[in-house]
Structure formats: structure tokens, C-alpha cells
C-alpha positions in Angstrom: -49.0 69.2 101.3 -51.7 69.3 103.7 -55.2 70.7 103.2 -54.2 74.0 105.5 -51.0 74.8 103.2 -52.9 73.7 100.0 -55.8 76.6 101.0 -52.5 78.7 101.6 -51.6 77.8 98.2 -55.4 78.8 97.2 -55.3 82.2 98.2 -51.6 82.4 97.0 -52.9 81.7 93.9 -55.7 83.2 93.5 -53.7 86.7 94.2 -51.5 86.0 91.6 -54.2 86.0 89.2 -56.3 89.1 90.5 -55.7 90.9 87.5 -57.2 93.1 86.4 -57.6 94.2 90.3 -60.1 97.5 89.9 -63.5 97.3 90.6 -66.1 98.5 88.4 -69.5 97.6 89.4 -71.4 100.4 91.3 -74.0 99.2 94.3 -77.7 99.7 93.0 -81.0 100.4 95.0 -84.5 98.9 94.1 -86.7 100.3 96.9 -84.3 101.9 98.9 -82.6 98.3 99.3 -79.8 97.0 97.6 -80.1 95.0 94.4 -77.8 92.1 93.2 -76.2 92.5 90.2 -76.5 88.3 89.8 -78.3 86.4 91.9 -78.1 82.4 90.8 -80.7 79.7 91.5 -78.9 76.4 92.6 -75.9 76.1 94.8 -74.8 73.1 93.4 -71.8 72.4 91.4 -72.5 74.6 88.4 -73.8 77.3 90.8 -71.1 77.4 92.7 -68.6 77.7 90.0 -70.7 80.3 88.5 -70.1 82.4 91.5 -66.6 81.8 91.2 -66.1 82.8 87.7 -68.1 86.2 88.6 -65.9 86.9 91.9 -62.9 86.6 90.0 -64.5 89.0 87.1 -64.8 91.3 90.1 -68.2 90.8 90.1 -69.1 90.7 94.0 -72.4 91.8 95.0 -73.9 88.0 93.9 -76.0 85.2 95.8 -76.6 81.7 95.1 -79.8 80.3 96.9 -80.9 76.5 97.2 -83.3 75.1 98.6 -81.7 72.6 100.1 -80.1 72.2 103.4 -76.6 73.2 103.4 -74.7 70.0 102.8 -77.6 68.4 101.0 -76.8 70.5 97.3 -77.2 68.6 94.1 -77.4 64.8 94.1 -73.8 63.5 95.2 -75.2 62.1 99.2 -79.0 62.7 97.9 -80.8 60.9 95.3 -77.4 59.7 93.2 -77.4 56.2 94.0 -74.3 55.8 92.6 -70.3 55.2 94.6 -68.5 57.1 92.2 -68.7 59.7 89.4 -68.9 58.4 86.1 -66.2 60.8 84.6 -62.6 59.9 83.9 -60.8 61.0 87.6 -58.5 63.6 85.8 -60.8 65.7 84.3 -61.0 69.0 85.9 -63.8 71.2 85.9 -64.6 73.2 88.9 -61.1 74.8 89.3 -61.8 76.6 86.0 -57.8 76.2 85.2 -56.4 77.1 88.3 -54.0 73.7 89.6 -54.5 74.4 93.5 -58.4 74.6 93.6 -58.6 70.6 91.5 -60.4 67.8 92.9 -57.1 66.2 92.5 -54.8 68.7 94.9 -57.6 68.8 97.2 -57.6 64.8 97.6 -54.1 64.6 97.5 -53.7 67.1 100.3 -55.5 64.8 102.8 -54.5 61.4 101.4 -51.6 61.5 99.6 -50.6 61.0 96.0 -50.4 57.1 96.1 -54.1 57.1 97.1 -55.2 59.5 94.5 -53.1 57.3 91.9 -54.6 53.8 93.1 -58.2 55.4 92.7 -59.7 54.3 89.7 -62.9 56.7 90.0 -64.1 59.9 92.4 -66.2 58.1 94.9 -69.2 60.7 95.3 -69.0 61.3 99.0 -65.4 62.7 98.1 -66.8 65.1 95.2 -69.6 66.3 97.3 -67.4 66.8 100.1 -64.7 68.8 97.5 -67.5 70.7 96.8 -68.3 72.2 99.6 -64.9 72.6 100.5 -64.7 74.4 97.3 -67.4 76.8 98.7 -66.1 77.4 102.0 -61.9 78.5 101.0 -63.6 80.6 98.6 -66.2 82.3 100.3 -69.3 81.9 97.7 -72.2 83.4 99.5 -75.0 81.2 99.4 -78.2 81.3 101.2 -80.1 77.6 101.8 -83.3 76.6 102.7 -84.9 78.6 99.7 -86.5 78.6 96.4 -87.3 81.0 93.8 -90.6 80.6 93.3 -91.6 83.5 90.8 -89.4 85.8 88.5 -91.0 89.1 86.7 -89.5 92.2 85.7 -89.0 95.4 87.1 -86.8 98.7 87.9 -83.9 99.8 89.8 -84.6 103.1 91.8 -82.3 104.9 88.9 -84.5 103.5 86.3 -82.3 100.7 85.2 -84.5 97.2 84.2 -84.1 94.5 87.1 -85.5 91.4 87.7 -87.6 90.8 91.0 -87.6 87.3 91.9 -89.8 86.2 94.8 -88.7 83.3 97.5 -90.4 80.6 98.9 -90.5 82.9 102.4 -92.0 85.6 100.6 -89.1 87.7 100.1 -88.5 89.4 96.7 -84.9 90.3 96.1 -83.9 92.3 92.9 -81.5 91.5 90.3 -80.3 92.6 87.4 -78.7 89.4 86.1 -80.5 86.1 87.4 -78.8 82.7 86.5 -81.0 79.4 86.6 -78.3 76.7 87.9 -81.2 74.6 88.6 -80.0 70.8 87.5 -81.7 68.3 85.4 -84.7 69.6 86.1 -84.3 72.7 85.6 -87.0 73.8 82.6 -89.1 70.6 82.9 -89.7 67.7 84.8 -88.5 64.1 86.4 -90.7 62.4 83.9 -92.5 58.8 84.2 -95.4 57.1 82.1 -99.0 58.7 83.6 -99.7 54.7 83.9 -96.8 54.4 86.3 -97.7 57.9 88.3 -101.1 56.8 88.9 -100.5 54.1 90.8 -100.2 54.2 94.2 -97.9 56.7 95.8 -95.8 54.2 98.1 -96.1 51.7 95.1 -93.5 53.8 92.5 -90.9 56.1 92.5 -88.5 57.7 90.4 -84.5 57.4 91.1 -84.9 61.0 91.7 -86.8 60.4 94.7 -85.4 61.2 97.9 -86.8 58.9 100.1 -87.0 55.2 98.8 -87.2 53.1 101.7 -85.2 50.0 100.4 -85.1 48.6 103.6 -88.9 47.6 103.1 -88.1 46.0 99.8 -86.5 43.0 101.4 -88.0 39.8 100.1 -89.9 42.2 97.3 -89.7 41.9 93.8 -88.5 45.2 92.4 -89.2 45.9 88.4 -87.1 48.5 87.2 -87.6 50.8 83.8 -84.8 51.8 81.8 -81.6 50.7 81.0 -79.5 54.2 81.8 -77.2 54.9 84.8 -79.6 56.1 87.5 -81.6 52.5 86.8 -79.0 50.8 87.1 -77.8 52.3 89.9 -81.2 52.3 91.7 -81.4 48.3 90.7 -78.1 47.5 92.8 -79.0 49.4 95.4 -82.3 47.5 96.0 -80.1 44.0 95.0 -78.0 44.8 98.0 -81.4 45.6 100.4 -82.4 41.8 99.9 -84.9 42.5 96.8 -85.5 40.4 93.9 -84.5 43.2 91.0 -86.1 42.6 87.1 -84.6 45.5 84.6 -86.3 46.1 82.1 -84.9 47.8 79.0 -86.5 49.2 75.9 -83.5 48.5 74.3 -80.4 46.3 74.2 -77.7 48.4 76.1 -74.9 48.8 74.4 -72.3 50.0 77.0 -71.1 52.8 74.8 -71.1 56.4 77.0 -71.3 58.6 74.0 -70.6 62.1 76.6 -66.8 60.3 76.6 -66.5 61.0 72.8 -67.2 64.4 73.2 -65.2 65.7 75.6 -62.7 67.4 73.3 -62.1 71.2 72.9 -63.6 71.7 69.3 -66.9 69.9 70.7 -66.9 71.7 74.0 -66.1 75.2 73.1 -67.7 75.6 69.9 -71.0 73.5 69.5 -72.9 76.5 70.1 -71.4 78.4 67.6 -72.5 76.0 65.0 -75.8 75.9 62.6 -79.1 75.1 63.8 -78.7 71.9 62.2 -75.5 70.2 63.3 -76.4 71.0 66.9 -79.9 69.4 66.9 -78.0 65.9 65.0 -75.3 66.1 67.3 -77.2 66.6 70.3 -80.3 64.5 69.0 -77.9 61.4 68.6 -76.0 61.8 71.6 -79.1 62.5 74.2 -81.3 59.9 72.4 -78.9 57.3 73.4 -79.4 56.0 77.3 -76.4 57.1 79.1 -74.0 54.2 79.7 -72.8 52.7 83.1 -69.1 52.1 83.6 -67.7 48.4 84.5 -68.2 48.7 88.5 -71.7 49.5 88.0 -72.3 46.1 85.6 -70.1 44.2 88.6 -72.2 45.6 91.3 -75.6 44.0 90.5 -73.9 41.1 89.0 -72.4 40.1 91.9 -76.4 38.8 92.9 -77.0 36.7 89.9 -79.8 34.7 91.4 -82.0 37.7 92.0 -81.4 39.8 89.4 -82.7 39.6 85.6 -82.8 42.2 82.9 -85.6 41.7 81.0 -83.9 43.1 77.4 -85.9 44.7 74.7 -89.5 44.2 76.7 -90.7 47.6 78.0 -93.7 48.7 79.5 -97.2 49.5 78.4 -99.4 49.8 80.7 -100.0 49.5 84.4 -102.3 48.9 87.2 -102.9 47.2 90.6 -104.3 43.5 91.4 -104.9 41.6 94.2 -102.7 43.5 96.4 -99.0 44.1 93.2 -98.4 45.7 90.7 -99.6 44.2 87.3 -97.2 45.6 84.7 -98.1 45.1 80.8 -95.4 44.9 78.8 -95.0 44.3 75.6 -94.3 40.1 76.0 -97.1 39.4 78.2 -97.7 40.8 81.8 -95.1 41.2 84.7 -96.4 41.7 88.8 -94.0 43.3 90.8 -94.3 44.9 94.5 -92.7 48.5 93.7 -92.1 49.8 90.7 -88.7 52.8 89.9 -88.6 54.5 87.1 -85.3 55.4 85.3 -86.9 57.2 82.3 -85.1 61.0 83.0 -86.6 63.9 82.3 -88.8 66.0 80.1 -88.0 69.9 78.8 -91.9 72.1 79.6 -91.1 75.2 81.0 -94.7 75.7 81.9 -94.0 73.2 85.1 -91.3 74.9 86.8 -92.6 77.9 88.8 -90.5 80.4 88.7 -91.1 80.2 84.7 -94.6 79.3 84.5 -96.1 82.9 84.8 -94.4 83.8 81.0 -93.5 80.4 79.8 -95.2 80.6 76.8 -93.3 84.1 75.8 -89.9 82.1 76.1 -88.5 80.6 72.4 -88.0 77.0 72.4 -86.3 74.9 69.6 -89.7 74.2 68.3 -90.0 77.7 67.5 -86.7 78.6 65.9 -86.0 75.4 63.3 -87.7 72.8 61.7 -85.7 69.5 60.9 -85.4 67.7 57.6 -87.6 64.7 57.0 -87.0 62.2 59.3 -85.2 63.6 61.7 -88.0 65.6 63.7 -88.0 64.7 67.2 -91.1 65.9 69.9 -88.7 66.2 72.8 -85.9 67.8 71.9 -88.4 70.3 69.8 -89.3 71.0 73.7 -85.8 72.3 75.0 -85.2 76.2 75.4 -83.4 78.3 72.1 -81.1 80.4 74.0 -79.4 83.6 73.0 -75.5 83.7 72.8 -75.0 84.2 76.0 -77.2 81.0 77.6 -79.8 83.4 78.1 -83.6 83.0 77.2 -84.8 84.7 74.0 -88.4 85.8 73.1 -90.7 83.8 71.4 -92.2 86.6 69.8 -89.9 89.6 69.5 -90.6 92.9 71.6 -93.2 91.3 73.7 -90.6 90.6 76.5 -86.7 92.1 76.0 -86.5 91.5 79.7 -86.0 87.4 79.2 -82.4 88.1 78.0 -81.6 89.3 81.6 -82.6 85.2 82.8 -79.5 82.9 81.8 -80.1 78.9 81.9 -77.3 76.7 83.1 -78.8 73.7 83.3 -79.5 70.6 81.2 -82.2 72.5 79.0 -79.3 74.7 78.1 -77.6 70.9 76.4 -79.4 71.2 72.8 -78.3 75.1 72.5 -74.9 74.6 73.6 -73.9 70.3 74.3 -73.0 69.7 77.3 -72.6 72.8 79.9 -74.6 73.3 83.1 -74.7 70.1 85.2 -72.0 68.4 83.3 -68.8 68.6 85.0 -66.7 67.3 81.4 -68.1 70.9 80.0 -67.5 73.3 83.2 -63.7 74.5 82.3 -65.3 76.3 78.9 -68.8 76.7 79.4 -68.9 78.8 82.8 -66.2 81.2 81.4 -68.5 81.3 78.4 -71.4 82.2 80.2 -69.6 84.5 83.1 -68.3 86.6 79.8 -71.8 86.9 78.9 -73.3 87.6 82.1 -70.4 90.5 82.4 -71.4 91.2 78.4 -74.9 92.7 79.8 -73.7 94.1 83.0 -70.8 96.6 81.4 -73.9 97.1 78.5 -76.0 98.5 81.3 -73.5 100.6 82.3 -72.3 102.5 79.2 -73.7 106.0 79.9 -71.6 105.6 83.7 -68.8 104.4 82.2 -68.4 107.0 79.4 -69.1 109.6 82.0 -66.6 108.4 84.7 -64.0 107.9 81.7 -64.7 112.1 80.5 -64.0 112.9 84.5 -61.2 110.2 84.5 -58.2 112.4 85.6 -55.5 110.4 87.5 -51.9 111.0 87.3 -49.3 109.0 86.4 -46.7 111.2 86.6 -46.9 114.9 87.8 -44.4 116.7 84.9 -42.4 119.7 86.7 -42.7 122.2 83.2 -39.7 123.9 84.5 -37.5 121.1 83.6 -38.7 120.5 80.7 -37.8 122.3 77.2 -40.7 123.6 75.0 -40.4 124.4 71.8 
């Protein structure tokens, strides 16, 4: 099949499964201008399929905004060093059940079956590019080139509660749903010791930064922190620019990807359903463990094993410059390095995101809402948002602001609330349905009154009974 009759087949498809085909939402002002009825934050993967799972609720009247350059969404061809996805290559996600619209028809389509079955995994160029395929056959209006930079509450011209969410251009657009598909960064930050962030800027980076110049590394010894994916990732990729790589891990990796045990249904679809408990030791075992790297990661900086070491169980403590490098203290005896990358992942504080920070401290986290047994407390995760059922923020204190259940979070601070969801693509088949049905929840609970009064004037025939053919008794 080629890609032209498999978008056929798309459209086919998607007819098929229209039902239930009427519309029910009703266009609403705010200032005389039309207001969404969702507008989500992040075009990426999870924000896309958002958008899909509203358009086929027959919920239109959406935008997704990045601020990204079209083409440049999430971090497949950005900052994701890495030549393939780490998930198994038949998992589906994005297609939310529907054959035609899989990473696996679309690849097939342009290469063939044989290729798709001699793949062992997605290379990332080919998901990114699926992606935005993905967007383009089904018409998921986004907007680039723009942030959100401020969110506070306010009212439709009819009186009904909106949110007014201001843009980086200055722009405020209205909304009555507003989803956060903002990534792994999402309600915090990339994180890295303050030891490492005050030393020079084009000393250090993160492996979320966009612009490493590897090319200068050439010749330069390269000390790495953390023993995760994304430092391993960023190590081979400076191994293969001609640098002299040292990885150093806090820990003895184990090789054990703990997100591949829990990719079952009963995990997936119900771990936010469960006591406060078993979802902080589920989630506080599985995200305290480094993510794992699979086989062709190990191979690729292998493959240099005269320049690269990993430096196992010696971590860092301290850092500063000296006679022109980095001086590293670690905790066997000082390290110098040229440039330092840190692979330490992120940190949950809503108060650094920006679109968040002007009522941050009115939103509940985990800290607020449960206290662990003895043992088992755990600083970080105490930082990660409690969300409501429906992924949405709840109050910190009750009454003081109702309108933070109109803000859903699909990102990774929604992982301790609900496992894995936004950003994960193992998750996506059950958790956007889950959180479209709760996004459509609060839009038909809005609407009561007009419903109930357009159900009284409801008066459409089915069948128009001639009573002089009929016997009455």
C-alpha cells in the first residue's frame, strides 16, 4: 500500500468510526471574540494526540501551540541524542486503536513490510517524521513559534468561567479547558548540581541543551554525570566527535528498564485508581531507578574502548575551575575535565514554570495530600503535582481557587498521580482516552442548563403518524 492509499485508508477509517456523528458544543465569546473550548500547550506527541482524541469526541473548536518551530516539536531531531526509540517497535500509541493511523502502516506504506520486519527499533528521525505526518492527514491545528507565558482565570461574555492564557506575543486567547502537554519539563525544571551551573556557561551543559557544539570537543576530555539513557546517549555522541568521554555513575547500572515491566493493561489503566500508597511505592521504586539503555546504546560507545571509561560508583561533589578545566571533586579524589554534561533529569517546582508561577503555591502537590510510612519519605517525589481524577490540578487549600480544575497536566509531573501517561508513548493508548473523557466530563458539566433546555425544545420527528390510519381506542 502506498502512503497516498494508506491516507485514503485514514479517512476511510476514520468515517467508519464517526459515531456518534452530532455536534454538541456551541461557539462561545469572551470579548466579543471567540473562545476555545481546549486550547493545549505543547504540540508534541502527547499534544497532538490530545487533539486527536477531542476531534474525534466532536470536540473542534481546539488549538495546540509550541513554541517551537514547526518541525522542531519535542526532542526526536532536537536534544534526543539518541538513533532510535527505546520502546519495543510494536507498541502502538498514537493511533489510539485505530490500525491505519500506526507507526507501523505508516512505515510500511513507504518501505515495505520486509523493512519494517528487519527493523529492530524506530530510529527517531522516522518517529518524528510519523509524527508530523500524523498532524498533517489529520488536520490538528497548531500554532508554532509560541508560548504560554501566563494563565489566570476569567469569564465568557455569557458568564461562563474561562481561562485567559497570555502568549509570548502578547496575545491572550480564552479557554475554557486548557491542557499542559508541556514534556519533561513541564511543572519543574532540567535540574543539575548549583556546583555544576555555576561554572562557566560554555563549560557545562545539560543533555537537554540544544546547542552542544561537539565539534569543539575534539581532543577534549568530556566528564559525563549519570548513568541514565540521555548520558549515555550524550557520551557516544561526544565519543564519535573525537573526545575522550569519562561516565561517571552514582551507581552501578544495572541494565534493567523497569518502564518494560509495566507496560501491561492492569498497570496502565488503573494505577491512578489505586490508594495513595501503592501509587507513591510503585512510582517511587520505578522513577528512583535511572532509566536503562538498550543493547545498541552499550555497543555504540563501546565501540571506542580506548577513550571511553565509566567511572562506576564515584559521583560528584563539588566543582570549580583551575588553571584554565574543570576541577571536579568527586567522592575518590579529584577529576579535571574540559566540559562537563549533566544527565541528572529533572526536578518537579511549579513555582519555575511561568505560566504557573503567578498561583503556584495555591496548586496541591503530593506533599500536601499524604504522608509516607517511616522510611519511605522521599523530598522529590513529595514535589510532583496531586491531580484530580481527571489529570487536572486540585487546590491546595479548598475554595481559594475552583478554577485550577479547568488546567489538566499531561506531562511527566502527571507520572506519580497516574504512572506513566503524558510523554510516555507505552501509556498513550489508555491515558489520552482517559483524560479526553475527562476533558469532555467538564465541558458537557458546563453545559447542563443548555442541554436540558435544548432537550425540553427537542422536537424532531422520526416518523410523522397519519391518525387517520390508525385505530384509537
Amino acid at each position: 500500500m502506498s502512503l497516498t492509499k494508506l491516507e485514503a485508508q485514514v479517512a476511510r477509517d476514520l468515517e467508519l468510526t464517526a459515531h456518534p456523528h452530532m455536534e454538541w458544543m456551541v461557539p462561545r465569546l469572551h470579548g466579543g471574540k471567540p473562545a476555545l473550548d481546549v486550547l493545549i500547550v505543547g504540540a508534541g506527541q502527547s499534544g497532538i494526540v490530545t487533539a486527536f482524541g477531542l476531534m474525534r469526541e466532536r470536540v473542534r473548536n481546539i488549538l495546540a501551540i509550541d513554541r517551537a518551530p514547526e518541525g522542531k516539536e519535542g526532542p526526536w531531531v532536537t536534544f534526543a541524542r539518541m538513533p532510535t526509540l527505546r520502546s519495543p517497535k510494536l507498541q502502538t500509541g498514537p493511533d489510539l486503536g485505530m490500525p491505519s493511523l500506526t507507526f507501523q502502516a505508516w512505515y510500511e506504506a513507504q518501505h515495505g513490510a520486509q523493512a519494517f520486519a528487519d527493523m529492530n527499533l524506530i530510529p527517531s528521525v522516522d518517529w518524528h517524521e510519523y509524527l508530523l505526518w500524523f498532524r498533517r492527514v489529520l488536520g490538528i491545528p497548531v500554532r508554532n513559534d509560541v508560548a504560554a507565558t501566563a494563565i489566570a482565570p476569567g469569564r465568557l461574555d455569557d458568564g461562563g468561567p474561562c481561562l485567559r492564557v497570555t502568549l509570548s506575543t502578547g496575545e491572550v486567547l480564552a479557554a475554557r479547558k486548557v491542557v499542559l502537554a508541556t514534556g519533561q519539563d513541564g511543572t519543574g525544571e532540567w535540574w543539575m548540581p548549583d556546583f555544576v551551573r555555576n561554572l562557566p556557561a560554555d563549560r557545562r551543559a545539560h543533555t537537554c541543551a540544544l546547542d552542544i557544539d561537539f565539534d569543539r570537543l575534539k581532543g577534549k576530555v568530556v566528564a559525563v554525570l549519570g548513568s541514565g539513557a540521555s548520558a549515555m546517549d550524550n557520551a557516544a555522541v561526544a565519543l564519535e566527535h573525537g573526545a575522550e568521554v569519562h561516565l561517571f555513575c552514582r551507581r552501578r547500572p544495572t541494565g534493567v528498564q523497569r518502564f518494560r515491566w509495566l507496560t501491561f493493561a492492569g498497570f496502565l489503566r488503573h494505577m491512578g485508581d489505586m490508594p495513595d500508597l501503592w501509587r507513591w511505592r510503585f512510582m517511587a521504586n520505578i522513577l528512583n531507578a535511572r532509566e536503562g539503555f538498550p543493547p545498541d546504546t552499550l555497543e555504540r560507545v563501546l565501540v571506542f574502548r580506548d577513550t571511553f571509561t565509566m567511572q562506576v560508583e564515584r559521583t560528584w561533589t563539588d566543582a570549580r575551575m583551575e588553571d584554565g578545566r574543570i576541577r571536579l571533586e568527586t567522592t575518590r579524589g579529584p577529576f579535571h575535565a574540559d566540559f562537563a554534561i549533566c544527565g541528572t533529569g529533572i526536578r518537579q517546582n511549579v513555582h519555575l514554570r511561568p505560566e504557573l508561577a503567578a498561583f503556584a503555591d495555591k496548586i496541591a502537590l503530593w506533599r500536601d495530600r499524604f504522608t509516607p510510612p517511616p522510611g519511605e519519605e522521599d523530598a522529590l517525589l513529595a514535589n510532583y503535582p496531586y491531580l484530580g481524577a481527571d489529570y487536572q490540578f486540585l487546590e491546595k487549600t479548598p475554595g481559594e481557587a475552583p478554577w485550577l480544575g479547568d488546567i489538566h497536566l499531561f506531562a511527566i509531573g502527571s507520572t506519580l498521580s497516574f504512572g506513566v501517561s503524558g510523554s510516555s508513548i507505552n501509556g498513550m493508548t489508555i491515558a489520552v482516552p482517559k483524560l479526553v473523557a475527562g476533558l469532555t466530563r467538564g465541558l458537557f458539566a458546563g453545559d447542563l442548563q443548555r442541554h436540558w433546555q435544548s432537550l425540553l425544545a427537542y422536537d424532531t420527528k422520526v416518523v410523522d403518524i397519519d391518525w387517520s390510519r390508525v385505530k384509537t381506542g
